[in-house]
N, C-alpha and C positions, 0 to 999 in steps of 0.2 A: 498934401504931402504928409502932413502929420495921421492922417488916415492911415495912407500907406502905411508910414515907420510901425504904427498901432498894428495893423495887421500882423507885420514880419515879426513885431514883438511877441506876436500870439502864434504865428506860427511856428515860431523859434522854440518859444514855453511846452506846445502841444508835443513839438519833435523831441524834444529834451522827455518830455512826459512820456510820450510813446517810446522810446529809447529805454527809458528805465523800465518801464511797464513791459517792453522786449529782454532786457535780460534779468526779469525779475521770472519770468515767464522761462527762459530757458534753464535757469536756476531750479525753481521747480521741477522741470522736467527730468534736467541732473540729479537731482536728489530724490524723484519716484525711481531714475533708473536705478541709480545707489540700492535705497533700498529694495528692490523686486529682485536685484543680483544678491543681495546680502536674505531674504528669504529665500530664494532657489537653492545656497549654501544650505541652508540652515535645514532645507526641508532634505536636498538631499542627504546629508550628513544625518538626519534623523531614519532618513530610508535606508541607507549603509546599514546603520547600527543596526537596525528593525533585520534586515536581511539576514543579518550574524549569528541576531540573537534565534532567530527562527531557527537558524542551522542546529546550533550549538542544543537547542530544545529538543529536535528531531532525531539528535545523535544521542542525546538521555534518553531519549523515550524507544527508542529502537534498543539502546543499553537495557535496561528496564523491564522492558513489555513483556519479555518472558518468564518473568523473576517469577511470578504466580504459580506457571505451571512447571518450572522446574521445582521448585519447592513442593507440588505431589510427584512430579516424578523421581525427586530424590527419598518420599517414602516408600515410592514402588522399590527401588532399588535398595534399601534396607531390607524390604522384606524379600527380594531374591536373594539377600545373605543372609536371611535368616534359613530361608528355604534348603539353600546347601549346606549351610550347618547342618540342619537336622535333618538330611538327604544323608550324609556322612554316618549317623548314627545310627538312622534310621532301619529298622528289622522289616518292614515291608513295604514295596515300592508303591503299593497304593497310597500310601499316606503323604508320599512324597508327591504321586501324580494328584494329589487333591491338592497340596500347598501350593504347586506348579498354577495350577487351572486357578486358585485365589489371586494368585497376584497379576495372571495374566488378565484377569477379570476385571483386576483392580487399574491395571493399565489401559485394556480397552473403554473402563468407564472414564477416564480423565481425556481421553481422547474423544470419546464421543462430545463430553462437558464440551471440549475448545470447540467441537462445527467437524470433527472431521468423522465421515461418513464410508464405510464398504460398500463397495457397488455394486448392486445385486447382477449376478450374469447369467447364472445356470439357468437353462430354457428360456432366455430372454432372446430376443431377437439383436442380433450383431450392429452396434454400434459404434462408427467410427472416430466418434468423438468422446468415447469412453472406455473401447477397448481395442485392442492392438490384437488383430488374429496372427498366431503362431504359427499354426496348422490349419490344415483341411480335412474332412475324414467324410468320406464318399458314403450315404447310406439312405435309403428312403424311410427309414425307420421314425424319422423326426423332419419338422418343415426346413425347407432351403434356409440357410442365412441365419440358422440359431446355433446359438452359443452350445458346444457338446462337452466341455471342458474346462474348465480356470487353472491353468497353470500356476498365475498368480496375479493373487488380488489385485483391484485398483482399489483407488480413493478417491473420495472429494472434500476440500475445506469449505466450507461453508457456500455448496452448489457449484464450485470450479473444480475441474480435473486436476489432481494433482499428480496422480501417475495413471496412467492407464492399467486397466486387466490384460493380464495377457491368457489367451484364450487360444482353442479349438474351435474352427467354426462348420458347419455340419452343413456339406452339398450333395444334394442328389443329386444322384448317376441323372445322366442324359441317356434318353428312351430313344432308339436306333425306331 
């Protein structure tokens, strides 16, 4: 009997032991959840602000991003006041149609600087992702499908269309 009693003594101490060892165990497990919920906060809450502050970037820099070339286009634009000032004064219109031709020079080059490109049309063959045909003009004098006319220029920004040419496109008569 004293076996016995020795036994239940040890099995009692083992249960007692495995008992605490069970919620020392679930205590941990409490406390990884605790904390992996209080990192999820925290990461989210760092993604929020990270989202924000992206925005708030994107909205300066689209603010911004033209500052450069408004700053030449506003010396284009002084010199077409200078231009009709002394259009005003001016004794002969050539000198006026030569100040005209500088500053439109001076605009077309600040344009070309940024990517943006005239698309060549006259005697090219008609394209529908570049030009927009207006008309038709019946004639065998030139091949089917080319361009006979630019009404008015396209562009491209840096190789995308930005406005199409709008054109004449030149079809030969059908032979009965």
């Amino acid at each position: 009997m004293a076996d016995e009693s020795n036994e239940n003594e040890k099995m009692d101490s083992e249960s007692v032991k495995t008992g605490e060892k069970g919620l020392d165990e679930e205590q941990l497990k409490e406390d990884e959840v605790a904390k992996l919920k209080d990192q999820l906060l925290r990461l989210s809450a760092e993604f929020d602000n990270f989202r924000k502050r992206s925005i708030r970037e994107k909205e300066e820099y689209r603010k911004f991003a033209i500052e450069n070339i408004m700053i030449e286009l506003l010396e284009v634009c002084d010199n077409f006041e200078r231009a009709l000032d002394s259009a005003k004064k001016a004794e002969s219109v050539d000198s006026v149609i030569e100040g005209v031709e500088m500053v439109f020079n001076q605009f077309v080059s600040i344009l070309k600087k940024e990517g943006l490109e005239r698309i060549k049309c006259e005697g090219c063959e008609f394209d529908p992702h570049m030009h927009e045909a207006m008309t038709h003009i019946e004639t065998s004098e030139q091949q089917d499908n080319t361009i006979f006319e630019v009404h008015r220029s396209g562009y491209m920004l840096h190789s995308k269309v930005i406005r199409p040419a709008m054109v004449t496109v030149v079809k030969n008569p059908e032979e009965d």
